[in-house]
C-alpha positions as MATLAB code, in Angstrom:
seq = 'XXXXXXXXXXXXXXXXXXXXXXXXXXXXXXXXXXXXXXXXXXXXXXXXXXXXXXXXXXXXXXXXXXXXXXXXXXXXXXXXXXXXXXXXXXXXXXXXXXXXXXXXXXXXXXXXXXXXXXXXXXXXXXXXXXXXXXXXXXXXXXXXXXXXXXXXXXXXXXXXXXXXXXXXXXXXXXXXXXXXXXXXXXXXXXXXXXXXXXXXXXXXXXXXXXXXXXXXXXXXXXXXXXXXXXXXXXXXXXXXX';
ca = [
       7.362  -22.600  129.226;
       7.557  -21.980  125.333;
       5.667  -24.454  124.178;
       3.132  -23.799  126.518;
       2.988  -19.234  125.439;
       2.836  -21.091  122.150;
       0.406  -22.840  122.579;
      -1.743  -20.010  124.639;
      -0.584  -17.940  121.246;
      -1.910  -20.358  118.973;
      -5.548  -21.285  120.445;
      -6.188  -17.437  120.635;
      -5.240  -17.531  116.856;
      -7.749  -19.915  116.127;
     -10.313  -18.200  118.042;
      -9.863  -15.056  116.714;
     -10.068  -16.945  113.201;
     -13.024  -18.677  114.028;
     -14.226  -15.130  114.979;
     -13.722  -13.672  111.965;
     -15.006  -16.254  109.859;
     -18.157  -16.273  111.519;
     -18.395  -12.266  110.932;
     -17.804  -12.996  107.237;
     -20.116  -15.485  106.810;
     -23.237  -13.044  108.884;
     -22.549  -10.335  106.746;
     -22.277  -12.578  103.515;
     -25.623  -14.066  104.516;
     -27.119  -10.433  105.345;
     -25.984   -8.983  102.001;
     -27.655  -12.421  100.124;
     -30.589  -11.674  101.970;
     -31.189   -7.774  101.035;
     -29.496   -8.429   97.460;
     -32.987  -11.000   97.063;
     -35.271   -8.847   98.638;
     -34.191   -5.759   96.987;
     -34.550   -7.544   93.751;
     -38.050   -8.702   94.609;
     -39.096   -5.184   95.388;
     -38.171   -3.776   92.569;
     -40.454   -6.193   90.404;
     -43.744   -4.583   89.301;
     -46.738   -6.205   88.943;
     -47.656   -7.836   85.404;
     -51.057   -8.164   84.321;
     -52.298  -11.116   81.386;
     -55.154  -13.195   80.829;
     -55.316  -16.487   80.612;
     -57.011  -19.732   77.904;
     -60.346  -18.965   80.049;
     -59.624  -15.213   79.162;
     -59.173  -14.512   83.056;
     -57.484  -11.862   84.451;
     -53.996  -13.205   85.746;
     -51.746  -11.070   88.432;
     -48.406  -12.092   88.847;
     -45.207  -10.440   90.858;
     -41.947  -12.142   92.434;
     -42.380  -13.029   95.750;
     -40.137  -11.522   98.551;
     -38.149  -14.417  100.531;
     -36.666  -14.387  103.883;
     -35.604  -17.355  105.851;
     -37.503  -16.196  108.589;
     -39.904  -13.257  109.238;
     -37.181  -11.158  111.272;
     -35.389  -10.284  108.323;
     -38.552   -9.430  106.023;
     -39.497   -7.021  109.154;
     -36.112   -5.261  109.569;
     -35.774   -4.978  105.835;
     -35.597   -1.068  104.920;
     -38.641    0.448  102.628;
     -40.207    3.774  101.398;
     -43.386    1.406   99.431;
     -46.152    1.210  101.073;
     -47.248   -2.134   99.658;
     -44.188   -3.531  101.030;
     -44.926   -1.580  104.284;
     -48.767   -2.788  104.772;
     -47.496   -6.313  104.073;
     -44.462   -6.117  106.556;
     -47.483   -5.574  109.399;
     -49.804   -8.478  108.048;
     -46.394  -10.325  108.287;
     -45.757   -9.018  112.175;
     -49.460   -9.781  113.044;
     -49.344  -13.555  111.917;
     -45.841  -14.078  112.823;
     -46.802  -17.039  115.157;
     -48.105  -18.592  111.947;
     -45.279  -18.233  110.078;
     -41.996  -19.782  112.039;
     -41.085  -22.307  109.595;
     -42.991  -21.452  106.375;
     -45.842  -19.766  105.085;
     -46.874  -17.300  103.553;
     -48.782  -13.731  103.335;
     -50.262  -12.522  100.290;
     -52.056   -8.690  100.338;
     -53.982   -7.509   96.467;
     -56.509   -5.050   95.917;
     -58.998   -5.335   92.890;
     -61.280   -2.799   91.351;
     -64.787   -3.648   89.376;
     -66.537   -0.525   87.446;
     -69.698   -1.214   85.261;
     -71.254    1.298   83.382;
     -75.025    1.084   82.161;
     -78.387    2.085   81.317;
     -81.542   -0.194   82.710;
     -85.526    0.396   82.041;
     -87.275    1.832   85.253;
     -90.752    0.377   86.001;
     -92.880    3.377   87.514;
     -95.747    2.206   90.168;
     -98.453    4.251   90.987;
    -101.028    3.677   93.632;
    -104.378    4.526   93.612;
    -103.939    6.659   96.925;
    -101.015    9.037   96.144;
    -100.805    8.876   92.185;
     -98.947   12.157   91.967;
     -96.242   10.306   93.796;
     -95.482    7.067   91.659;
     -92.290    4.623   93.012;
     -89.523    3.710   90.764;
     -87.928    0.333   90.382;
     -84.490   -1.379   88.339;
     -82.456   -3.503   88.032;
     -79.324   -4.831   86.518;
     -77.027   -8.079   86.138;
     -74.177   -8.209   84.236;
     -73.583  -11.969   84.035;
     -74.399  -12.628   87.064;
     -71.116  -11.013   88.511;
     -72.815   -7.807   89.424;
     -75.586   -7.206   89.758;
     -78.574   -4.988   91.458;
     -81.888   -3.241   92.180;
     -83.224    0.056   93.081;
     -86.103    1.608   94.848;
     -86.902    5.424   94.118;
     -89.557    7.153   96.264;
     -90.296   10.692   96.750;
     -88.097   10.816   99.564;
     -85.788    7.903   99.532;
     -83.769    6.063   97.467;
     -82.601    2.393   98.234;
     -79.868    0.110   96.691;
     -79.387   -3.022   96.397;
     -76.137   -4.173   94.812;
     -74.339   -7.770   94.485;
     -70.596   -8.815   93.583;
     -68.878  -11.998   93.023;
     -65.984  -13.074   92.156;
     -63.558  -16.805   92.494;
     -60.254  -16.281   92.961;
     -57.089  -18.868   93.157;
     -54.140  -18.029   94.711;
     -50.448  -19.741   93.841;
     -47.276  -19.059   95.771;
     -44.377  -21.528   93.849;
     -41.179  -21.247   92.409;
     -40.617  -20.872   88.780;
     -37.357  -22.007   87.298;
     -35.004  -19.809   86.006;
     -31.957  -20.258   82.929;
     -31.587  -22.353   80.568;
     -33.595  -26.025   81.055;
     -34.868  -24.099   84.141;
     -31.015  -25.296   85.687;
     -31.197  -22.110   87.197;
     -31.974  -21.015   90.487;
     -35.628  -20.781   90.815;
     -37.688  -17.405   91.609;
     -40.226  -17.329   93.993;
     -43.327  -15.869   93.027;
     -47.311  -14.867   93.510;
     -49.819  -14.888   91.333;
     -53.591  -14.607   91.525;
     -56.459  -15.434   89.040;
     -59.849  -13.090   89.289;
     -63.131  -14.868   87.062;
     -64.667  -12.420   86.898;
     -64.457  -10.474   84.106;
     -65.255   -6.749   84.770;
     -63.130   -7.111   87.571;
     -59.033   -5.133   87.819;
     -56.148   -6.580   89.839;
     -54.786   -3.066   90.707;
     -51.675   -3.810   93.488;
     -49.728   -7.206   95.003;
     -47.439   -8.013   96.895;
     -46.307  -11.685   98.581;
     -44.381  -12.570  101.332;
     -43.431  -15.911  102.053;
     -40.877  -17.847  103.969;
     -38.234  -20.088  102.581;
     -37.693  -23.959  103.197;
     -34.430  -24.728  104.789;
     -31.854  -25.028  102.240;
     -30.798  -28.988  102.357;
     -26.871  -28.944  102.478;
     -24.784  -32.066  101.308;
     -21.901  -30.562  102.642;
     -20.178  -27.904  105.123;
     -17.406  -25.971  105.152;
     -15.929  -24.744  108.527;
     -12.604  -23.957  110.304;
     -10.821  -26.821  111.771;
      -8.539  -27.404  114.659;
      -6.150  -30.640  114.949;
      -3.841  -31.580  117.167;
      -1.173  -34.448  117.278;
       2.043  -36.293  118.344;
       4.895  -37.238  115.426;
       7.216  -40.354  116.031;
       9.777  -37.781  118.372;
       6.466  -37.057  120.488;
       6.966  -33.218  119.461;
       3.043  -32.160  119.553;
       1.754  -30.413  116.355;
      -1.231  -28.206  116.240;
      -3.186  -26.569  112.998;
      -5.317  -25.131  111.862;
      -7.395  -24.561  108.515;
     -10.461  -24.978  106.605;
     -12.404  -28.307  106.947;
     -14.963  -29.686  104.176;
     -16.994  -32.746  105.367;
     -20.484  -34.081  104.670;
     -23.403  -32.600  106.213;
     -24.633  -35.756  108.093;
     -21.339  -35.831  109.655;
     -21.547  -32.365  111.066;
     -21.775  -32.140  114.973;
     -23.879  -29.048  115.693;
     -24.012  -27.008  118.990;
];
């Protein structure tokens, strides 16, 4: 009757260990999780140009292992906020990676161009007034002027690239790598005013795990032994449930 209170004493031991454990290693995992993203939010974006003399826009990329944790995560930006509901909208597109990028850009031109008057024989006093400009064929335009109307006519472009990677980090890039966004405008009169990337994370590829163990035995007087402790065993080995 001993043996058997001690062993009903020692499996809810091992339970309540294998409890605890588990509650450790969720709320290690939740604090790695906002420790990242907190750390990605507080990156700014940076602004350079590149050899072609491009404009380059480049922030760290928030990370979550999967989009339930970017969308509970706790914010005041709005970047971070309008991105969050892009996120929630294409969540069926995103269960095991992918990403979602959100930037605004802003183009301003100032200029003077030659106006072309037309006058027609049957309402001279009235004339119509044309222009036009094109800077580099990035913007460009025309106008009509009459006496009661004025149209417009106006033309953008612009080629952008897009890059969502991992740069390395420390020294030899040994260290862990940061995840990042950055995107490329041509055209030059063009700004890169905001960004912000989401993306999620590839499964981490383990070699080994580390879990509580249970094992039970018999010694040469057939008195049976049970213990318990920490087990560390290759991943392939791992039975999962």
């Amino acid at each position: 009757m001993k043996n058997y209170k001690g062993l009903i004493g020692n499996v809810l031991l091992i339970i309540t260990i294998f409890i605890l454990f588990g509650l450790w290693q969720r709320a290690s995992f939740k604090n790695v999780i906002l420790e990242g993203l907190n750390e990605a939010a507080s990156d700014s974006l940076k602004i350079s140009r590149n050899e072609n003399g491009e404009l380059v826009g480049k922030i760290t990329a928030l990370e979550t292992q999967n989009t339930n944790q970017f969308l509970k995560y706790k914010t005041t930006d709005s970047l971070i906020k309008a991105l969050q509901a892009d996120v929630k909208e294409n969540k069926k597109y995103l269960k095991k990676q992918g990403s979602v990028t959100n930037f605004s850009t802003k183009a301003e031109v100032d200029t003077t161009v030659t106006t072309t008057v037309i006058k027609d024989s049957i309402t001279p006093e009235f004339p119509t007034y044309k222009s036009k400009f094109n800077f580099d064929g990035w913007i460009f335009g025309s106008s009509i002027a009459t006496k009661d109307t004025t149209s417009y006519k106006i033309g953008y472009k612009d080629d952008y690239s897009l890059v969502i990677g991992l740069e390395p980090q420390g020294f030899l890039g040994l260290g862990k790598a940061k995840p990042f966004g950055e995107v490329t405008s041509s055209n030059p009169y063009n700004e890169i005013k905001t960004m912000r990337t989401y993306q999620v994370s590839l499964p981490k590829k383990k070699n080994f795990s580390l879990a509580p163990s249970v094992n039970f035995g018999v010694d040469v007087t057939g008195q049976t032994n049970l213990t318990f402790g920490l087990s560390l065993q290759p991943e392939k080995l791992a039975i999962k449930f």
